[in-house]
CHARMM-style PDB file with segment names, atoms N, HN, CA, C and O in Angstrom:
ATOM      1  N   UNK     1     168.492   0.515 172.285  1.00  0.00      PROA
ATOM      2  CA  UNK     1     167.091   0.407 171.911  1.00  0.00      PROA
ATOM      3  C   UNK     1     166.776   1.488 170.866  1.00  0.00      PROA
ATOM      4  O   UNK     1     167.241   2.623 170.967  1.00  0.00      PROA
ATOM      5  N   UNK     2     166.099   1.165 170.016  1.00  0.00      PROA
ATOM      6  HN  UNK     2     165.722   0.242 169.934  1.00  0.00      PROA
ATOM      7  CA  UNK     2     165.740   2.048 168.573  1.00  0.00      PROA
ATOM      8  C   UNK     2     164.056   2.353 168.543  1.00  0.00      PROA
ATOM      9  O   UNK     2     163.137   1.646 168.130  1.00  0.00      PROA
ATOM     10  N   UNK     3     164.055   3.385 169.013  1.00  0.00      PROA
ATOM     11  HN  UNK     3     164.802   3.959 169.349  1.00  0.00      PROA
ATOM     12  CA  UNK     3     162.575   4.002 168.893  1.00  0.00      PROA
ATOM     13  C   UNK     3     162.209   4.721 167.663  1.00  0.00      PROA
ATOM     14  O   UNK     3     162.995   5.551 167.207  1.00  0.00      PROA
ATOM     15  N   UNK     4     161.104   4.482 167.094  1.00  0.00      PROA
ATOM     16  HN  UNK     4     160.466   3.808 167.465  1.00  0.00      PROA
ATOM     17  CA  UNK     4     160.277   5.276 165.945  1.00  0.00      PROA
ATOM     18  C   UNK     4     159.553   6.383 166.388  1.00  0.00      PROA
ATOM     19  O   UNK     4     158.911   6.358 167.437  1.00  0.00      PROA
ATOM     20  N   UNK     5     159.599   7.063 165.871  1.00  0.00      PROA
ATOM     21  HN  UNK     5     160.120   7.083 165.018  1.00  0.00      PROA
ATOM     22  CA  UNK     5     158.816   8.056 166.343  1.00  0.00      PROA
ATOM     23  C   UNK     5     158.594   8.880 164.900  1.00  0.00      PROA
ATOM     24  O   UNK     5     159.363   9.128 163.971  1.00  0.00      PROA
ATOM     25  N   UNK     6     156.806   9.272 165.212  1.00  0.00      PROA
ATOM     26  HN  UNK     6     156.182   9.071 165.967  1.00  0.00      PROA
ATOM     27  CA  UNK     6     156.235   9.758 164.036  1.00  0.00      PROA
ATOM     28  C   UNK     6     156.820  10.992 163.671  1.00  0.00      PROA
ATOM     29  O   UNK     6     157.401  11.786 164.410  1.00  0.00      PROA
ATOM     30  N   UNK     7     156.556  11.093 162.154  1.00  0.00      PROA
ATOM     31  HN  UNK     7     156.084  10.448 161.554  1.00  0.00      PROA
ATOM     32  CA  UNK     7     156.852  12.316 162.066  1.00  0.00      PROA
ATOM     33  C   UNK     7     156.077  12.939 161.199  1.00  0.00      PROA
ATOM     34  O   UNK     7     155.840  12.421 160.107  1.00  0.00      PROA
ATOM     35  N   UNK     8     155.357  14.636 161.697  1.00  0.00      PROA
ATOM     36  HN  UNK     8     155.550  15.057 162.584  1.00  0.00      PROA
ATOM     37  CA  UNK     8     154.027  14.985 161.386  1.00  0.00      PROA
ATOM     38  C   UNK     8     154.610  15.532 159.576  1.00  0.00      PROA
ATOM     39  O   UNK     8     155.733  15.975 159.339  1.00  0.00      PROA
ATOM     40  N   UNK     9     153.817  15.391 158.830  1.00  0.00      PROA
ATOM     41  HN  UNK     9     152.904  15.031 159.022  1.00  0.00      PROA
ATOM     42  CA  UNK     9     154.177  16.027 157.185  1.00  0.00      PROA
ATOM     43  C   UNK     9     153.473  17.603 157.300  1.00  0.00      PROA
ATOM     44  O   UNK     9     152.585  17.861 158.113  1.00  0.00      PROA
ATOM     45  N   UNK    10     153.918  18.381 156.543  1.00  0.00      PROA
ATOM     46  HN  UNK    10     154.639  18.171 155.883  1.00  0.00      PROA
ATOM     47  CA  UNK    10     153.692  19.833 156.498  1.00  0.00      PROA
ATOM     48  C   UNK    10     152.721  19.638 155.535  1.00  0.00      PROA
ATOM     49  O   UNK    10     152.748  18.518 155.026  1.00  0.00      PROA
ATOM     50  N   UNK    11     151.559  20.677 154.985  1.00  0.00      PROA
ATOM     51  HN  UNK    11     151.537  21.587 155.398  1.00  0.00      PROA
ATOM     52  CA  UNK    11     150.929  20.792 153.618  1.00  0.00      PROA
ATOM     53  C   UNK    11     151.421  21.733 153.011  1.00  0.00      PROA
ATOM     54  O   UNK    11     152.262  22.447 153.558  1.00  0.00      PROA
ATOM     55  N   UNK    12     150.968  21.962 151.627  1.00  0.00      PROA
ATOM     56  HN  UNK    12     150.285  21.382 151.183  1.00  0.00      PROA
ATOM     57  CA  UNK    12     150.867  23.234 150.703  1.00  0.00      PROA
ATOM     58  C   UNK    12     150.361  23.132 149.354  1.00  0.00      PROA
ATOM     59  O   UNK    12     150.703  22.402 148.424  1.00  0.00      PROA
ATOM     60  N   UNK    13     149.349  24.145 149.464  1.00  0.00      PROA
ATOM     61  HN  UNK    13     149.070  24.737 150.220  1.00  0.00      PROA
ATOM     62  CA  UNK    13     148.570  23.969 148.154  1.00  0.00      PROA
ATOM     63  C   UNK    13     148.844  25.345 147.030  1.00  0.00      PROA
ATOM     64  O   UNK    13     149.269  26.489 147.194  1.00  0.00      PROA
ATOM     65  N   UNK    14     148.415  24.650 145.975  1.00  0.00      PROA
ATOM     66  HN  UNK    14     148.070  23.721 145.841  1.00  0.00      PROA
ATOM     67  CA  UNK    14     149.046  25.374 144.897  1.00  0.00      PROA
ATOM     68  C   UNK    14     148.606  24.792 143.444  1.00  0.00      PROA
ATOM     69  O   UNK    14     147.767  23.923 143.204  1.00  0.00      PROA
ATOM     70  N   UNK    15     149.387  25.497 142.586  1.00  0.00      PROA
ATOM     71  HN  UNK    15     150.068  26.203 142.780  1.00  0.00      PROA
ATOM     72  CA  UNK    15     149.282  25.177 141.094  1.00  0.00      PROA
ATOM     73  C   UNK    15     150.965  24.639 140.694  1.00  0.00      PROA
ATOM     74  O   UNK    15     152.090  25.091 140.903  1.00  0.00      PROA
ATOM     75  N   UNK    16     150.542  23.739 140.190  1.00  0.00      PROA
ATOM     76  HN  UNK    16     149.627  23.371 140.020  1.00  0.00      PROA
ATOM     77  CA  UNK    16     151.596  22.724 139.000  1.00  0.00      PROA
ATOM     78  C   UNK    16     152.050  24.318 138.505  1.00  0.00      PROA
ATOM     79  O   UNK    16     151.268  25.157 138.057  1.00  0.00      PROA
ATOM     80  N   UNK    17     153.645  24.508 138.728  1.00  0.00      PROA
ATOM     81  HN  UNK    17     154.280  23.826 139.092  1.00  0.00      PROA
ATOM     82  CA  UNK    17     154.029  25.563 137.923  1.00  0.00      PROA
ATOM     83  C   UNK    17     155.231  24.814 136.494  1.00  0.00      PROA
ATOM     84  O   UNK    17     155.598  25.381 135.465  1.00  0.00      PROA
ATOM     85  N   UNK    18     155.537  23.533 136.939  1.00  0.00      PROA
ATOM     86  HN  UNK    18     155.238  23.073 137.775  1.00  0.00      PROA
ATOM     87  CA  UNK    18     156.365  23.046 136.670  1.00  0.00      PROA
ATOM     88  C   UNK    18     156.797  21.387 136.739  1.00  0.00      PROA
ATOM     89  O   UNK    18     156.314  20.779 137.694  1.00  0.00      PROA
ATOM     90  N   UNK    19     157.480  20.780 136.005  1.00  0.00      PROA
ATOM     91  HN  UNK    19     157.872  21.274 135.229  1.00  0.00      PROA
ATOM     92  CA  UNK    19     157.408  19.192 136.471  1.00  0.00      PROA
ATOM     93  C   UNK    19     158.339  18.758 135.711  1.00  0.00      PROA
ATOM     94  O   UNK    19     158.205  18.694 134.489  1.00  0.00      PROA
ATOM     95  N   UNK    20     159.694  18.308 136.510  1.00  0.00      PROA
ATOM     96  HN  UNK    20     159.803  18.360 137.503  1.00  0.00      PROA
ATOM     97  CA  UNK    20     160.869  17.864 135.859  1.00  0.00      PROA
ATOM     98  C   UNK    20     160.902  16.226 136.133  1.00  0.00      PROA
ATOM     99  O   UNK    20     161.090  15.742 137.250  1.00  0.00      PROA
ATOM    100  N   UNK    21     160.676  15.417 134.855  1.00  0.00      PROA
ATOM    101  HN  UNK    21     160.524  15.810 133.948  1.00  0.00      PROA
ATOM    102  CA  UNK    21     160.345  13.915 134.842  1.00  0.00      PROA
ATOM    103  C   UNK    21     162.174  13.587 135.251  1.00  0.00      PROA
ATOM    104  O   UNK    21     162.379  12.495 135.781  1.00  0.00      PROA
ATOM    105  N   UNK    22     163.092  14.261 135.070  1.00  0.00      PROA
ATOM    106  HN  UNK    22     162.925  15.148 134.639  1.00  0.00      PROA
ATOM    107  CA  UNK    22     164.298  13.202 135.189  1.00  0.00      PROA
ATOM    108  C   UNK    22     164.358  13.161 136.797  1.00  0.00      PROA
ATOM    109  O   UNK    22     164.099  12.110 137.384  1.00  0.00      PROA
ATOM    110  N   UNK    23     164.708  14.339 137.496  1.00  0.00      PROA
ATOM    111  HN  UNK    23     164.918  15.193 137.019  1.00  0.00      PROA
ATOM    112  CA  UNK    23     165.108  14.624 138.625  1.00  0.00      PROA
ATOM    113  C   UNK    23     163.607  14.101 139.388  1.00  0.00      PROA
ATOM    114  O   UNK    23     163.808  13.667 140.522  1.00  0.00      PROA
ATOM    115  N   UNK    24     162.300  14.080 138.990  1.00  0.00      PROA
ATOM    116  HN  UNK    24     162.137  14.432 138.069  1.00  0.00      PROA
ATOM    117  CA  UNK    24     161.003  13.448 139.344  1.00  0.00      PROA
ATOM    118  C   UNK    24     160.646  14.801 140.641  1.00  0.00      PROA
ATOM    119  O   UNK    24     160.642  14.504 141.835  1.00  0.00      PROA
ATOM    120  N   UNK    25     160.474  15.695 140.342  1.00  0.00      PROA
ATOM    121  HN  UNK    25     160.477  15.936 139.372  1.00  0.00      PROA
ATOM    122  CA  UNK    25     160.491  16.680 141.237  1.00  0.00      PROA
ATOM    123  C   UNK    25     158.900  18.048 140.196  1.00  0.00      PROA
ATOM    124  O   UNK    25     158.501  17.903 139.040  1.00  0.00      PROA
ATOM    125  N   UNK    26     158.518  18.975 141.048  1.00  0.00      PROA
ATOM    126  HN  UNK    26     158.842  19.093 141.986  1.00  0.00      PROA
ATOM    127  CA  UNK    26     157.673  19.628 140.752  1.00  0.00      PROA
ATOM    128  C   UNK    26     157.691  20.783 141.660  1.00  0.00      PROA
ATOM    129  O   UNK    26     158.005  20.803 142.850  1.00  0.00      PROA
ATOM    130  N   UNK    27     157.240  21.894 140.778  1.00  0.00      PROA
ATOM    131  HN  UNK    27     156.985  21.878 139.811  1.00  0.00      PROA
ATOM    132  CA  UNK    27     157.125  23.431 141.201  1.00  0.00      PROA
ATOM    133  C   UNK    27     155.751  23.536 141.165  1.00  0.00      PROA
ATOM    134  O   UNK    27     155.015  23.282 140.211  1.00  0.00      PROA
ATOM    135  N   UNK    28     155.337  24.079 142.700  1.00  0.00      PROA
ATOM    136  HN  UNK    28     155.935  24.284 143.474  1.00  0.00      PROA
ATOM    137  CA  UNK    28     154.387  25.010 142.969  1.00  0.00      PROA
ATOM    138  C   UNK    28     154.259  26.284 142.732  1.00  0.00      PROA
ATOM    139  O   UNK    28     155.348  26.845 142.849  1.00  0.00      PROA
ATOM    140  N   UNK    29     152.941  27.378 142.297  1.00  0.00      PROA
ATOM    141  HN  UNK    29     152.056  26.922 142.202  1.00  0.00      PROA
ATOM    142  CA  UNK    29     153.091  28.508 142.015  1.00  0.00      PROA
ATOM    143  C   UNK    29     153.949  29.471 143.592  1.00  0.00      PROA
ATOM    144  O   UNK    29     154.513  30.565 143.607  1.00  0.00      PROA
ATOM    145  N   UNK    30     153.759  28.715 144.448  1.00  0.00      PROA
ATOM    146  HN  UNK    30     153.301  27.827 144.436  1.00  0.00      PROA
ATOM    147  CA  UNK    30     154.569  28.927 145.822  1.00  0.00      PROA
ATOM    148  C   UNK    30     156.256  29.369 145.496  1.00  0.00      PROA
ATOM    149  O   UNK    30     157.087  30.074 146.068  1.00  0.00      PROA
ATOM    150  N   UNK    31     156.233  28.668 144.459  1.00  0.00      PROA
ATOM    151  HN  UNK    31     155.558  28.095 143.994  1.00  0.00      PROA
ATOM    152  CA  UNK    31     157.912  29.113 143.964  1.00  0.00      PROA
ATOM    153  C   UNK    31     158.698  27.879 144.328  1.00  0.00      PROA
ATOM    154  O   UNK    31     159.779  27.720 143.762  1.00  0.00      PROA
ATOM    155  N   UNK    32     158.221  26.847 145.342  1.00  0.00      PROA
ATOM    156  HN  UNK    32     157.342  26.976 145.802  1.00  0.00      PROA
ATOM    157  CA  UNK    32     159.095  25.603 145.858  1.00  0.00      PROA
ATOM    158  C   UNK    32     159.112  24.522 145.368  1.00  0.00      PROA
ATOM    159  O   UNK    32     158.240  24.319 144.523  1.00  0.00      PROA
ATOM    160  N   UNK    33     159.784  23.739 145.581  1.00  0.00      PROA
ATOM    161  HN  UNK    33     160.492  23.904 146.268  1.00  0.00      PROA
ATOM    162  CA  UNK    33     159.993  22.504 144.259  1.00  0.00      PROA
ATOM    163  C   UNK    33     159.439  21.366 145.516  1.00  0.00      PROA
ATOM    164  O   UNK    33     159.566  21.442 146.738  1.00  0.00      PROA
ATOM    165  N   UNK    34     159.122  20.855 145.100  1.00  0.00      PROA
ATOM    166  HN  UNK    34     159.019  20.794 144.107  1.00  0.00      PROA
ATOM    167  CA  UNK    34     158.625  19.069 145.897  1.00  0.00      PROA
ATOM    168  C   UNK    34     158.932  18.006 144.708  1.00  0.00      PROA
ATOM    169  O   UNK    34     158.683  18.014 143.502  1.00  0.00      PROA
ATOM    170  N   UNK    35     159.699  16.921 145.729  1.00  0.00      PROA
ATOM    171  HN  UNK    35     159.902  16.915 146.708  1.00  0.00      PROA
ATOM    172  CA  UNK    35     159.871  15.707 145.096  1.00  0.00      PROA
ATOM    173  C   UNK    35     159.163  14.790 144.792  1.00  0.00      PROA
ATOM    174  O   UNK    35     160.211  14.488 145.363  1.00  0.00      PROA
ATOM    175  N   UNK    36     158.681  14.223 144.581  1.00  0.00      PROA
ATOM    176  HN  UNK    36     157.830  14.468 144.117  1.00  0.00      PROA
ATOM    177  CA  UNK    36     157.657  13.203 144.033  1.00  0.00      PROA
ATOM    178  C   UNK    36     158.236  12.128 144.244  1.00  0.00      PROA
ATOM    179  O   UNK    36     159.459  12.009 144.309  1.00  0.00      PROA
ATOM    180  N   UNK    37     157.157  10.935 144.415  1.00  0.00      PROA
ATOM    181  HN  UNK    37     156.163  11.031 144.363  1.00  0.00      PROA
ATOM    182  CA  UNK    37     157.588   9.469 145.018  1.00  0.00      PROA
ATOM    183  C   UNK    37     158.009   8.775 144.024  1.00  0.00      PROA
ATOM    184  O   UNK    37     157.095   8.844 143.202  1.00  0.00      PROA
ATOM    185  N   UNK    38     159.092   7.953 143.465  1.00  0.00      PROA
ATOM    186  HN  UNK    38     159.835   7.897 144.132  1.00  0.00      PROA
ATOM    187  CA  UNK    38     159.095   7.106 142.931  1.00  0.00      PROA
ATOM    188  C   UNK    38     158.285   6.379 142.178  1.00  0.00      PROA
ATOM    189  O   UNK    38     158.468   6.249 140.967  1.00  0.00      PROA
ATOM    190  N   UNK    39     157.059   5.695 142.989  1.00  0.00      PROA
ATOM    191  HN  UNK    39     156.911   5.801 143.972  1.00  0.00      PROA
ATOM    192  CA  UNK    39     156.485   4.917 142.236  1.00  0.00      PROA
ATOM    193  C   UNK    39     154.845   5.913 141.951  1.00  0.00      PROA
ATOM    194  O   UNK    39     153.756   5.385 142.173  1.00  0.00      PROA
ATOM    195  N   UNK    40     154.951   7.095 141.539  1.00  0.00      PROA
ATOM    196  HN  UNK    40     155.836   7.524 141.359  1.00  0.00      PROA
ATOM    197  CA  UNK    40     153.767   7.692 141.288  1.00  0.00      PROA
ATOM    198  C   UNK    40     153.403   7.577 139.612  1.00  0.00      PROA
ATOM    199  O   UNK    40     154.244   7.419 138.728  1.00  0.00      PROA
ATOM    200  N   UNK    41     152.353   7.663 139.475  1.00  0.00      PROA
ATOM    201  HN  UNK    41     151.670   7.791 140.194  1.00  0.00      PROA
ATOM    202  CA  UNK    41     152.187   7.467 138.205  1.00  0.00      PROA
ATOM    203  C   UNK    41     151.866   8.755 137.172  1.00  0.00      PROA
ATOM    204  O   UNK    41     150.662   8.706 136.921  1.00  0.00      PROA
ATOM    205  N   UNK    42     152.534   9.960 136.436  1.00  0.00      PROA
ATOM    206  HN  UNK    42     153.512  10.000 136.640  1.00  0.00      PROA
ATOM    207  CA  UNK    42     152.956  10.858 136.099  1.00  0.00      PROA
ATOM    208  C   UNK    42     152.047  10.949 134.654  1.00  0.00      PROA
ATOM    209  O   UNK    42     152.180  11.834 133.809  1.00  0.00      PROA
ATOM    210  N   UNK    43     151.059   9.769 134.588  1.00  0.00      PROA
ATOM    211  HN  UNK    43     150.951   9.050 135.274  1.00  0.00      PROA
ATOM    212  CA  UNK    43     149.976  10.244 133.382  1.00  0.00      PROA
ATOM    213  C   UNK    43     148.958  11.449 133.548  1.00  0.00      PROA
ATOM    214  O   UNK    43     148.516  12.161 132.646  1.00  0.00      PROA
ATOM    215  N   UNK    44     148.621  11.532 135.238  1.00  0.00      PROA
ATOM    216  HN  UNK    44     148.980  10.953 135.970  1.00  0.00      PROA
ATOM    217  CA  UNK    44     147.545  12.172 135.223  1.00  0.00      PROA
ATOM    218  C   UNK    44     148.337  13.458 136.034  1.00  0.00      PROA
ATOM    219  O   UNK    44     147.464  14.171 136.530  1.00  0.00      PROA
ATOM    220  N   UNK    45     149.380  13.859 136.258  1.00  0.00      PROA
ATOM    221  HN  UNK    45     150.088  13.280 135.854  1.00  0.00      PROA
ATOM    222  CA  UNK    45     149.792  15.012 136.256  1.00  0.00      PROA
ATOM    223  C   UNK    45     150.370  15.993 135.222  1.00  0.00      PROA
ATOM    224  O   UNK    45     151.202  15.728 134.354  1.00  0.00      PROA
ATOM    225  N   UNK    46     149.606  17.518 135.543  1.00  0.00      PROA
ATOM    226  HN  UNK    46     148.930  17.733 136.248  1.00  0.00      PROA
ATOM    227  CA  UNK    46     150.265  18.333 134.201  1.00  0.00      PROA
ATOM    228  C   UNK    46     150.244  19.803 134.724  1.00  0.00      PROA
ATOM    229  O   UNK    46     149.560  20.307 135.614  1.00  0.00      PROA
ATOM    230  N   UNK    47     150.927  20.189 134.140  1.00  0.00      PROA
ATOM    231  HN  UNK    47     151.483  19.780 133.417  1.00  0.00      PROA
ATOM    232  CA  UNK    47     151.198  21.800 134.819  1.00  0.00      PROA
ATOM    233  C   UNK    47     149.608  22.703 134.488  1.00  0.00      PROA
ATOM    234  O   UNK    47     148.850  22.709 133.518  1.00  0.00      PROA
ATOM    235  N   UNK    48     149.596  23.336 135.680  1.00  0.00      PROA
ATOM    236  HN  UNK    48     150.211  23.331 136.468  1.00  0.00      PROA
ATOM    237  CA  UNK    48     148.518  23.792 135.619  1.00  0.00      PROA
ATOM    238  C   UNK    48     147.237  23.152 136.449  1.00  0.00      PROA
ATOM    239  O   UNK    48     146.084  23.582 136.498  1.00  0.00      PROA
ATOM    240  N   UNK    49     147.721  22.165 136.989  1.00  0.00      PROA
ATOM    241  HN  UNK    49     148.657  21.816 136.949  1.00  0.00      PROA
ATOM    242  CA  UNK    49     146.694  21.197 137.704  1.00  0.00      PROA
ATOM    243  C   UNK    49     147.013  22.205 139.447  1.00  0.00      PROA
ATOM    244  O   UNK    49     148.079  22.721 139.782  1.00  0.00      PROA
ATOM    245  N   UNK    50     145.808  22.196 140.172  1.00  0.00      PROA
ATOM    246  HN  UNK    50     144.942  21.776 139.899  1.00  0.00      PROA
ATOM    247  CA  UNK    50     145.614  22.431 141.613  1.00  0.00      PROA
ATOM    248  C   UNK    50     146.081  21.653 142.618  1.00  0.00      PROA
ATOM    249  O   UNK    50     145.892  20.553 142.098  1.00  0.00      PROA
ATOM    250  N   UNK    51     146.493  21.450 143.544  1.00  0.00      PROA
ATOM    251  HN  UNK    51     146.646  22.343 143.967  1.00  0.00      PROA
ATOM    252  CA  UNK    51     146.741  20.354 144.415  1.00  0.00      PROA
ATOM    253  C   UNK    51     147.370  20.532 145.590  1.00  0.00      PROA
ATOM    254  O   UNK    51     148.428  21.150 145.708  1.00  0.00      PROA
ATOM    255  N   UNK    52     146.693  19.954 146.584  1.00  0.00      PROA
ATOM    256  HN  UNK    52     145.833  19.453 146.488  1.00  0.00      PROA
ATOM    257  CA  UNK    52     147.240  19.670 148.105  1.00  0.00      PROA
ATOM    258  C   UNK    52     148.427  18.458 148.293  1.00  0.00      PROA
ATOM    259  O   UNK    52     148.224  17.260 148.095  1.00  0.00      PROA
ATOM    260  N   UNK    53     149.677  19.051 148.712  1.00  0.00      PROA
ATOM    261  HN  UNK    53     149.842  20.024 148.873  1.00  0.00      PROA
ATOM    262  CA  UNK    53     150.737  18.162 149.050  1.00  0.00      PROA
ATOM    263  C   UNK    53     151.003  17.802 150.632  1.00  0.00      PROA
ATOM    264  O   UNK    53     150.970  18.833 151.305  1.00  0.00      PROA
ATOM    265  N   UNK    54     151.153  17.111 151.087  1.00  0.00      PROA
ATOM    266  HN  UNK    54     151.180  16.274 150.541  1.00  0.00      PROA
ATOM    267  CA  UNK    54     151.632  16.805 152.564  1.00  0.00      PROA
ATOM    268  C   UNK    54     153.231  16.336 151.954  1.00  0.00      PROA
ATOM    269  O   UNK    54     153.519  15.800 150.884  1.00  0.00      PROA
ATOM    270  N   UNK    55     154.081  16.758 153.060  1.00  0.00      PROA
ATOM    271  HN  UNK    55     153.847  17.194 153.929  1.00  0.00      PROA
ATOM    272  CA  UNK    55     155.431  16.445 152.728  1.00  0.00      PROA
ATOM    273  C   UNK    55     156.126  16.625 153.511  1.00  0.00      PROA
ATOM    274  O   UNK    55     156.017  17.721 154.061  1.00  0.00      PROA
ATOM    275  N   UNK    56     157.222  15.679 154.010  1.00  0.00      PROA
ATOM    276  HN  UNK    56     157.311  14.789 153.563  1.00  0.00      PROA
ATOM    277  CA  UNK    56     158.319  15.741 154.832  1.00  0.00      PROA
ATOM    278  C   UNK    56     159.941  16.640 154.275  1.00  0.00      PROA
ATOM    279  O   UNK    56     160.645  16.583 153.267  1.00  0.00      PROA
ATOM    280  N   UNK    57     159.966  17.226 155.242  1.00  0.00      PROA
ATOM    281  HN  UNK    57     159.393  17.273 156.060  1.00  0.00      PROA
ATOM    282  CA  UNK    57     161.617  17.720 154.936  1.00  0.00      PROA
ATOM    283  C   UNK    57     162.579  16.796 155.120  1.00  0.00      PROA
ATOM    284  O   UNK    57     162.889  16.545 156.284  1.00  0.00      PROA
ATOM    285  N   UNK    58     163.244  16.104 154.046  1.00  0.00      PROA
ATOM    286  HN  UNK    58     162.993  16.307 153.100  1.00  0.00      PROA
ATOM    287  CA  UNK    58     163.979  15.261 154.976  1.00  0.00      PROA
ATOM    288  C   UNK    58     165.781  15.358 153.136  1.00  0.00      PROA
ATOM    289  O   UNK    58     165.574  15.192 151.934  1.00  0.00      PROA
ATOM    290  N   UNK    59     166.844  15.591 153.667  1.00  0.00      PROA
ATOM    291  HN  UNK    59     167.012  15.726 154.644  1.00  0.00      PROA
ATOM    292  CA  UNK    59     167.665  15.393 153.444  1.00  0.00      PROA
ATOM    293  C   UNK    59     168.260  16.567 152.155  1.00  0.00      PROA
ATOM    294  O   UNK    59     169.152  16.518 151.308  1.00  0.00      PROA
ATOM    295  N   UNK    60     167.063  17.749 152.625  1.00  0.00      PROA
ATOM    296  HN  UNK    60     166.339  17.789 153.313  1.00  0.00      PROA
ATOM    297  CA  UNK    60     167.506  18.959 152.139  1.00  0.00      PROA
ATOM    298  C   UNK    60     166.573  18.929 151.290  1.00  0.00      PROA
ATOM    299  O   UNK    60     166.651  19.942 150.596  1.00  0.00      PROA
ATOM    300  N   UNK    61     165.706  18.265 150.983  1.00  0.00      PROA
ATOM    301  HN  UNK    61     165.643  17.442 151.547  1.00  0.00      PROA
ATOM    302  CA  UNK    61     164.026  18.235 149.963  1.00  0.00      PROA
ATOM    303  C   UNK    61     163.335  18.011 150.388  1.00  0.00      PROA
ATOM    304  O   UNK    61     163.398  17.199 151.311  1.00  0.00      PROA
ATOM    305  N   UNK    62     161.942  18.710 149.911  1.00  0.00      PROA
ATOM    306  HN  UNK    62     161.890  19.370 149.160  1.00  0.00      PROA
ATOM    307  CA  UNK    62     160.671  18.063 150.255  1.00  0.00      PROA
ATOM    308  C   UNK    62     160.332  16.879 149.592  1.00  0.00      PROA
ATOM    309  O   UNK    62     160.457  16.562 148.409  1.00  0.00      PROA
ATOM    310  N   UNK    63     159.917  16.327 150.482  1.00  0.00      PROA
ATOM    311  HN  UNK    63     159.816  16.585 151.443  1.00  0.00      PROA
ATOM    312  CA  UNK    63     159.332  14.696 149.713  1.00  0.00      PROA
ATOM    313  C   UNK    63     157.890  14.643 150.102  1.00  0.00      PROA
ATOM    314  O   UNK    63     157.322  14.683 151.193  1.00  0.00      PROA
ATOM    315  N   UNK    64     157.400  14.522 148.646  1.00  0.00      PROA
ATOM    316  HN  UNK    64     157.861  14.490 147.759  1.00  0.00      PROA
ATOM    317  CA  UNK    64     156.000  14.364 149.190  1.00  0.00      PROA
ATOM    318  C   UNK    64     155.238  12.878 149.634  1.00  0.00      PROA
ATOM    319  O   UNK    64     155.443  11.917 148.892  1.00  0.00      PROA
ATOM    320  N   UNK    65     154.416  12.705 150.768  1.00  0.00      PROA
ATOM    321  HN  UNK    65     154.249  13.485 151.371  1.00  0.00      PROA
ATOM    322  CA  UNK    65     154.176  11.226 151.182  1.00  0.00      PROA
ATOM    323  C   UNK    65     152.653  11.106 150.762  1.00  0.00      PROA
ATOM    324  O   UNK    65     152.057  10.035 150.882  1.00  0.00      PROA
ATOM    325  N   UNK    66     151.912  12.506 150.153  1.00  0.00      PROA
ATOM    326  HN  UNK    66     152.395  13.375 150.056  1.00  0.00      PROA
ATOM    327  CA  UNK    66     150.482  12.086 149.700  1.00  0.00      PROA
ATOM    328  C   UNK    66     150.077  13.556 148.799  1.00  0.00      PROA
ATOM    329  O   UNK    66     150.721  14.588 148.607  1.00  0.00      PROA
ATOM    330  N   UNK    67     149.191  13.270 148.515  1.00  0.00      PROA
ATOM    331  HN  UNK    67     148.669  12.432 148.670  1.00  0.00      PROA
ATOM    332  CA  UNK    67     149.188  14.748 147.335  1.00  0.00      PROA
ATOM    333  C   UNK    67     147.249  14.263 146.640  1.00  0.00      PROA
ATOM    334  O   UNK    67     146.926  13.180 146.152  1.00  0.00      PROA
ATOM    335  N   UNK    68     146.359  15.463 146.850  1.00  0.00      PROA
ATOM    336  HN  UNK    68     146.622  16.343 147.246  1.00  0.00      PROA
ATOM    337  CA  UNK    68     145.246  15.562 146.560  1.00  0.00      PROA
ATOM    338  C   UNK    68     144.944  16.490 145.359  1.00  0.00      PROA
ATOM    339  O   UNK    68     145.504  17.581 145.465  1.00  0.00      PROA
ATOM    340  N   UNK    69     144.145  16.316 144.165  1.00  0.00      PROA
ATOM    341  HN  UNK    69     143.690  15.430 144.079  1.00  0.00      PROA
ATOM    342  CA  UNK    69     144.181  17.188 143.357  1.00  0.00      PROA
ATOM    343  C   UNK    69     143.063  17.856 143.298  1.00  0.00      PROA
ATOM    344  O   UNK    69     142.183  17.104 143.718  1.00  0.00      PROA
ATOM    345  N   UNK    70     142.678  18.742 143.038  1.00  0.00      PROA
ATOM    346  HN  UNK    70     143.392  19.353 142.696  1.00  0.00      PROA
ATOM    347  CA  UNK    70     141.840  19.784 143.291  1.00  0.00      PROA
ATOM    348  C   UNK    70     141.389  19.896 142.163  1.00  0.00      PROA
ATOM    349  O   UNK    70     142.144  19.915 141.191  1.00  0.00      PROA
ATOM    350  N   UNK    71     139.705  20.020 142.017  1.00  0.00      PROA
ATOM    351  HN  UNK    71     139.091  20.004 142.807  1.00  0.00      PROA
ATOM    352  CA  UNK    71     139.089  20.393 141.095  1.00  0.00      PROA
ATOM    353  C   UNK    71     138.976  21.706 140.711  1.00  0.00      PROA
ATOM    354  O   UNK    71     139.066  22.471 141.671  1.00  0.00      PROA
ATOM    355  N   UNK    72     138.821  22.205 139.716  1.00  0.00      PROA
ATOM    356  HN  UNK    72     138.748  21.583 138.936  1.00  0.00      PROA
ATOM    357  CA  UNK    72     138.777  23.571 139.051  1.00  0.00      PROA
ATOM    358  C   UNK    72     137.728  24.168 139.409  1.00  0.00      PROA
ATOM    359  OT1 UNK    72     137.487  25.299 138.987  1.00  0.00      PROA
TER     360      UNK     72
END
């Protein structure tokens, strides 16, 4: 039998220090890199932007599953 079981995402907020389009990944002024989803759309992100990440640890990266941007 195969049970699901939730799994809670961590936060962390910060500043865009950084944003590598190949690897699809991003630096917080935190110093830590978070991965970014696949199908996100990378017009309206830019270094220097504020933002709340929720994100799972999973396979030696953070992956982020939602991300809020913060007004100035």
């Amino acid at each position: 039998m195969v049970m699901s079981i939730p799994v809670s995402a961590d936060t962390a907020e910060g500043t865009i220090r950084q944003i590598d389009l190949e690897a699809l990944t991003m630096t917080l002024s935190d110093g830590r890199t978070y991965k970014l989803p696949g199908e996100i759309n990378l017009d309206g992100l830019s270094v220097g932007m504020a933002v709340i990440v929720a994100y799972e640890e999973a396979g030696g990266e953070n992956r982020i599953t939602d991300m809020v941007f913060l007004d100035d």
